[in-house]
C-alpha positions as CSV (number, residue, x, y, z in Angstrom):
1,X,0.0,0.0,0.0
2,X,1.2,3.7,-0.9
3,X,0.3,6.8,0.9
4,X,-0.4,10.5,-1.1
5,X,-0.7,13.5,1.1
6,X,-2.7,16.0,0.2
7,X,-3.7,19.5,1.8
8,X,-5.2,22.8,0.4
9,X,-2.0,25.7,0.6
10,X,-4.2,28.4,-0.1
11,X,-7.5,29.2,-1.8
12,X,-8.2,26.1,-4.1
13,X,-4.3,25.2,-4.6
14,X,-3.7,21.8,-3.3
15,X,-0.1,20.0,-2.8
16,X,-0.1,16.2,-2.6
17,X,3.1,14.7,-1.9
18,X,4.0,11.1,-2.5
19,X,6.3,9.1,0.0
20,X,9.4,9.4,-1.5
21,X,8.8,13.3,-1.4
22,X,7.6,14.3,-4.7
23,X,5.4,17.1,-4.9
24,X,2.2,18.1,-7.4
25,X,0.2,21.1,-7.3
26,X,-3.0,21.2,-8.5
27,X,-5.6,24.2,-8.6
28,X,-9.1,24.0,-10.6
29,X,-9.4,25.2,-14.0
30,X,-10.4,28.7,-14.1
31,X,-13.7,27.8,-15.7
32,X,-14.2,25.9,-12.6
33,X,-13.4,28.8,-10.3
34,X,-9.6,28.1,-9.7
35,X,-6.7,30.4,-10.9
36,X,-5.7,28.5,-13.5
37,X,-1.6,28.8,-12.8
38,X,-1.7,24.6,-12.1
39,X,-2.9,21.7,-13.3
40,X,-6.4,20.7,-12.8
41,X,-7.0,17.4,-11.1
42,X,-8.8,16.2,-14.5
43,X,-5.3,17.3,-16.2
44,X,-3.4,15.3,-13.9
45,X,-5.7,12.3,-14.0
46,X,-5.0,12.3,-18.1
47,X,-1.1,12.6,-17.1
48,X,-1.5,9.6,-15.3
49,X,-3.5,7.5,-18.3
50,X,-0.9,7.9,-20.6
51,X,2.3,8.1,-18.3
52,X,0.8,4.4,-17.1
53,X,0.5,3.3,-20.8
54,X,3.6,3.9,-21.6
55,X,5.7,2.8,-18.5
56,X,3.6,-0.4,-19.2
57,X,4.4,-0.8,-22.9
58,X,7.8,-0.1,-22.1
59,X,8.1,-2.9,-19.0
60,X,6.2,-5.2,-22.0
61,X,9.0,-4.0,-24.4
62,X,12.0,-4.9,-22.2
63,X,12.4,-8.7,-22.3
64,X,11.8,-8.5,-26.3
65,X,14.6,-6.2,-26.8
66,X,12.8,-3.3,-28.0
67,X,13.5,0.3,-26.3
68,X,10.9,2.2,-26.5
69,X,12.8,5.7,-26.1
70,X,10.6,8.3,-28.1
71,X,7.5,6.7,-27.7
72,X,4.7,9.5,-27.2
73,X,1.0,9.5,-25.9
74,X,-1.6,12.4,-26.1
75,X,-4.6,12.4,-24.2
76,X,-7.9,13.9,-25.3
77,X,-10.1,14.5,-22.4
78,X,-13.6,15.3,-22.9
79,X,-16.0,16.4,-19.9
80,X,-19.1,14.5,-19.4
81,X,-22.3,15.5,-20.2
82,X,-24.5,14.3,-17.0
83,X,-22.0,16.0,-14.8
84,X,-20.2,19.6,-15.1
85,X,-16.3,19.3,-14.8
86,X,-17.1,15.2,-14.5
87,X,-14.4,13.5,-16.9
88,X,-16.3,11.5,-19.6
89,X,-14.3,10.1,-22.2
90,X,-10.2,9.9,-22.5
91,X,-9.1,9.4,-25.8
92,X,-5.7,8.3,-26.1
93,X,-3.1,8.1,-29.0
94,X,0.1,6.2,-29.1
95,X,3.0,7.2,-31.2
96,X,6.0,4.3,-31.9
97,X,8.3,6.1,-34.0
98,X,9.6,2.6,-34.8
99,X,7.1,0.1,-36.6
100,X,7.1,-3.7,-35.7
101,X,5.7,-7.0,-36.8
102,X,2.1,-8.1,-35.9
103,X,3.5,-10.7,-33.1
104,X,5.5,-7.4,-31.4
105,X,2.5,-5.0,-31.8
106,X,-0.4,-7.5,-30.2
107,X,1.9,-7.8,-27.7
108,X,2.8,-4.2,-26.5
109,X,-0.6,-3.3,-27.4
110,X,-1.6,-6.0,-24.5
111,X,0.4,-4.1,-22.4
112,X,-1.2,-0.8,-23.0
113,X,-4.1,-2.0,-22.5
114,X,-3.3,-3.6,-19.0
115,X,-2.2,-0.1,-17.6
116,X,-3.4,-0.2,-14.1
117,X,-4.7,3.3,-14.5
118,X,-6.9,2.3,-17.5
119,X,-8.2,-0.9,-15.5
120,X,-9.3,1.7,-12.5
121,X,-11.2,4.3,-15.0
122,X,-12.6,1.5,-17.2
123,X,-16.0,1.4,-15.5
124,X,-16.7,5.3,-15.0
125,X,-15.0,6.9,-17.7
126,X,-15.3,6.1,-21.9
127,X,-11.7,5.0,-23.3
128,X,-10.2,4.1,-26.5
129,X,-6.3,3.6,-27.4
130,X,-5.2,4.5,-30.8
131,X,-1.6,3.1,-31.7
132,X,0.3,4.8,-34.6
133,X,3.0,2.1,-35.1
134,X,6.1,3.9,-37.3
135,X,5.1,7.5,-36.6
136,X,6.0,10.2,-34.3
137,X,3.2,12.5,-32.8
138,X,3.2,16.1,-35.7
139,X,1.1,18.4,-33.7
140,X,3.1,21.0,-31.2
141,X,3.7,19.6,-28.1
142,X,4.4,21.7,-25.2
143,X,8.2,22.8,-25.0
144,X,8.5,20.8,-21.5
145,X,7.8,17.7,-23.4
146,X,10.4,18.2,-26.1
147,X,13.4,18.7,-23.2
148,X,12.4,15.2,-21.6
149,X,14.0,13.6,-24.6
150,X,17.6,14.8,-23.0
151,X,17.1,13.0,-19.5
């Protein structure tokens, strides 16, 4: 079992830390009355859909050899209609800039598919996984994103 603090700083603006120390702040959207200076909780919810995805496909990847460095995921989220700021549907698309046979594929797309986040959304929120096997993702990606690829 793993513990997440969590308390409110000030106005709306929440700080959960994990155990080993790592901090996230988080402040509603300013549609939703927040400031807007953090991520929303529905952001960070996304974040962790496609974070899990990948670090699954990627553990999947491992004993077959395959690195899976430049592998990308957007999320499209999409509020639901019975409830205001409820999440309703999380779109997700996979880019492998590196295309594989079928055998490979079916079996890294098993993987995304048994993210742990996705098994804990799957019965109140509308999912699908798109994989785009031998292409990188074209649209502009935030400039925080393009940095990572130097860790």
């Amino acid at each position: 079992m793993s513990k997440v603090y969590c308390e409110i700083l000030e106005g709306s603006v929440s700080q959960s830390i994990l155990e080993d120390g790592t901090k996230m702040i988080a402040d509603a959207a300013k549609a939703h009355g927040g400031s807007g200076n953090h991520q929303a909780p529905t952001d960070l919810l996304a974040a962790s859909l496609g974070s899990c995805i990948l670090t699954v496909m990627a553990l999947y990847a491992k004993p077959l050899g395959i690195d899976m460095t430049g592998t990308q995921a957007i999320v499209h989220k999409e509020q639901g209609h019975a409830k205001p700021g409820h999440v309703g549907i999380l779109n997700v698309h996979v880019y492998i800039p590196t295309d594989h046979e079928e055998s490979v594929r079916i079996k890294l797309e098993k993987g995304a598919k048994n993210c742990p986040v996705h098994h804990s959304l799957i019965e109140s929120i509308e999912q699908s996984i798109t994989f785009h096997w031998g292409e990188t993702l074209q649209e502009n990606t935030p400039g925080e994103i393009s940095s990572l690829s130097g860790l």
